[in-house]
N, C-alpha and C positions, 0 to 999 in steps of 0.2 A: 504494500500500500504506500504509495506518495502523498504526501502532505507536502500542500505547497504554501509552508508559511502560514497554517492558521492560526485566528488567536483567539481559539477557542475552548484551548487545555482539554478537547479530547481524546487526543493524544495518549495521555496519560492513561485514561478508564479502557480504551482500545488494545495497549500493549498488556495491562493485567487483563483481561477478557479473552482477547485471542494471542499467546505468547510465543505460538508458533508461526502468525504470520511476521514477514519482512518488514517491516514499518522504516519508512525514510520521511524524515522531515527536513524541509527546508529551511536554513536559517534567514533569509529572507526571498521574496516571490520571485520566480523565476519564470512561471508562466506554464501555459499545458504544455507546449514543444518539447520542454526542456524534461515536463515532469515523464512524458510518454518515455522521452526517452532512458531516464532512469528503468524505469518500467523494464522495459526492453534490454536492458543492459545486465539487471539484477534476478531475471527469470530464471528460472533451473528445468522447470516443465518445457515437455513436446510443444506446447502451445499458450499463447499469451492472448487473456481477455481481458482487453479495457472496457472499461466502464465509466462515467461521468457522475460525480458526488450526486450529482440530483435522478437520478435513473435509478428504481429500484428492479431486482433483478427476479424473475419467473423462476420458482424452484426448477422446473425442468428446460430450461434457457441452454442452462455449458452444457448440459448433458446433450440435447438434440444438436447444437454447433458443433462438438467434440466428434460427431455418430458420424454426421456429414464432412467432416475436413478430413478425419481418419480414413475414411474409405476411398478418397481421390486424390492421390499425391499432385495431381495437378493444380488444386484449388489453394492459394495463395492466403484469403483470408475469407472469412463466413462471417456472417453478422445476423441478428436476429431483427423482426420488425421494432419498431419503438411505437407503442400507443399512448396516450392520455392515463394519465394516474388517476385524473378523476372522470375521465369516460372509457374505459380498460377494455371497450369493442369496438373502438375507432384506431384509426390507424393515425402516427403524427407523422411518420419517416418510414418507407419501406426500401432502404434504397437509390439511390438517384441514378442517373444518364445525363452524357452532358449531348447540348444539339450540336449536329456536327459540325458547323460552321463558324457560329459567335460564341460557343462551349457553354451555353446558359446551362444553369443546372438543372432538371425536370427530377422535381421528386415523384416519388412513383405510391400509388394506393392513398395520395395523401387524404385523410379526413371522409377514405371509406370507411366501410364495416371491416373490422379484424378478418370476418367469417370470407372475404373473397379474398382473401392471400394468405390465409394458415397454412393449406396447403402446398403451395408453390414453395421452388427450388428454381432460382434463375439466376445468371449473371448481373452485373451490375458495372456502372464505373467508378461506386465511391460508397461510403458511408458515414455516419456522425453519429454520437451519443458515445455508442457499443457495437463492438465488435471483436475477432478472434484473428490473430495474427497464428500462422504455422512458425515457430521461434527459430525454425533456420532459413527462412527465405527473406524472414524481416531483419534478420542479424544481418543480410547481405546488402542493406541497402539503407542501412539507420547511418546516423542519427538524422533526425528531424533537424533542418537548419536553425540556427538563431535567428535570422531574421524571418523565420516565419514561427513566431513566439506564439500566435493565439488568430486563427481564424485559416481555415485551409491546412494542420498541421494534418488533420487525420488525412487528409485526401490526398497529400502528397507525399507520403509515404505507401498509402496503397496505391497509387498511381505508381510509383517506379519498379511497384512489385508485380502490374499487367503490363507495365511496356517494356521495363528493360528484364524481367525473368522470366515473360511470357505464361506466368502464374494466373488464376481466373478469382473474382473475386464476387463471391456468392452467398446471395441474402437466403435463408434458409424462415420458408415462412412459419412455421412450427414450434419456434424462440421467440420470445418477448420479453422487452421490458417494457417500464415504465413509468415515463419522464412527467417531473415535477413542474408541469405548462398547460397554462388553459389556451386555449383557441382563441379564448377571447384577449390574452397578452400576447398575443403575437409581437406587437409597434411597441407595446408599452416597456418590454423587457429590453429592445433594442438602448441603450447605452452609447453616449459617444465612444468607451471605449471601444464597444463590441462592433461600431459602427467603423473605428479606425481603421481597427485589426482585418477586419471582413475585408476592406477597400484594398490596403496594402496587400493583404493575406494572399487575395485572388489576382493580382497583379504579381508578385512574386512570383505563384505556384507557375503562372503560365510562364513566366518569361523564364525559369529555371526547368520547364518540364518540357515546350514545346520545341519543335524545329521546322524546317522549310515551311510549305506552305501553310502547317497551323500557324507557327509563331508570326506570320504578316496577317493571316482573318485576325488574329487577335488583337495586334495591333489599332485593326480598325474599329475591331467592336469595343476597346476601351472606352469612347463617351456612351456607349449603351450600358455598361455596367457602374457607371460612373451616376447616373441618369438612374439607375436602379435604387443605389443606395440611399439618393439624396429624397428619392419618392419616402425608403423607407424613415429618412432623417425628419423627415414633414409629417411624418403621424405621429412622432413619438409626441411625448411632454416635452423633450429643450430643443425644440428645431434648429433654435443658432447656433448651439453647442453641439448636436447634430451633424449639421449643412460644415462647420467648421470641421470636424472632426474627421468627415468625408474627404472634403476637398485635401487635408494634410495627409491621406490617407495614400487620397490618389496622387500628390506630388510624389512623397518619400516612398512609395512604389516605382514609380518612372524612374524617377533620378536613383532608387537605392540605397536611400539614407536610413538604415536601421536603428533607430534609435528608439528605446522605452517613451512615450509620449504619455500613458495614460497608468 
């Protein structure tokens, strides 16, 4: 387990509770990137399951992800659906695909019924919350960079494990968890921070993941995403702190100025 820096002294009740798990704390925040990659770095198991502090996890979740990686040495990493904690038959994240051209992300089953994709086993190009790395094909392509500290860290590390190890990376509908989010806080949870990270995040991954002809569409669809964020910068509560957080987001992206802003 990673602790990144809380100051919430649970800590303490967590290491007398469970004495056989890992516990690493940070002395101060270092951000998901950094924490994944501890993760990753301190595993001893076949297979590594991240999970996000606010996602609680389906008693029979590792076990169905664990059934499905084990049987296809080809599948790279598996993830379970994410639905609503407080509507646990809807789906929040099954998944994504990016479009082939401007790489927008398309979530997939988003705010159906749980009951049409329990079933289902299919490819995918990404996921977020939780998910299951196979611990030798992600040892071959970690660490997650510093300057993609928080927004795009999971996607670019499963991203270099479908294109550069030709690994498949597969949502396994049959695992669940379930994230601490109403539908109705979509805007409201949005954060300059979160809004920073997102801007920059996605602006890094491509211009460190893509080449030939992706890396010029992308180029151009930069004020489409740019244009996205700022829509999401206008619903929240501090649209100035927002719109600002965006625009810095998408400069020190371009230019590559990495630095902690938030």
């Amino acid at each position: 387990m990673i602790d990144d820096a809380s100051d919430d002294q649970a800590y303490s009740s967590l290491q007398q509770e469970f004495p056989y798990i890992k516990y690493i704390r940070h002395s101060h925040v270092m951000y998901v990137g950094e924490s994944r990659n501890d993760g990753i770095r301190l595993a001893s198991g076949d297979y590594i399951f991240m999970v996000d502090d606010d996602n609680t996890v389906d008693s029979e979740c590792i076990g169905n992800l664990v059934e499905v990686i084990s049987e296809d040495p080809s599948i790279g990493v598996v993830a379970p659906v994410t639905c609503y904690y407080s509507q646990q038959d809807t789906v929040m994240y099954a998944g994504s695909r990016f479009s082939k051209y401007i790489r927008r992300t398309i979530f997939l089953f988003k705010d159906q019924k749980y009951a049409s994709v329990n079933r289902e086993v299919y490819e995918t190009d990404g996921f977020a919350n939780s998910y299951m790395f196979r611990k030798d094909a992600v040892r071959k392509v970690y660490p997650i960079p510093k300057d993609i500290l928080f927004g795009g860290e999971d996607g670019f590390i499963q991203m270099r494990i479908k294109k550069e190890l030709g690994m498949k990376l597969v949502l396994v509908g049959n695992a669940r968890v379930f994230h601490d989010f109403l539908p109705s806080q979509m805007y409201s949870r949005m954060t300059p921070f979160k809004l920073y990270y997102a801007m920059r995040g996605k602006i890094t991954f491509e211009k460190k993941l893509e080449r030939g002809f992706q890396k010029l569409i992308f180029s151009f669809a930069v004020p489409v995403y740019a244009a996205y964020y700022l829509h999401w910068a206008m619903r929240t509560g501090k649209k100035k702190e927002g719109i600002i957080a965006v625009l810095l987001g998408l400069r020190d992206g371009l230019l590559g100025i990495y630095i902690n802003r938030y």
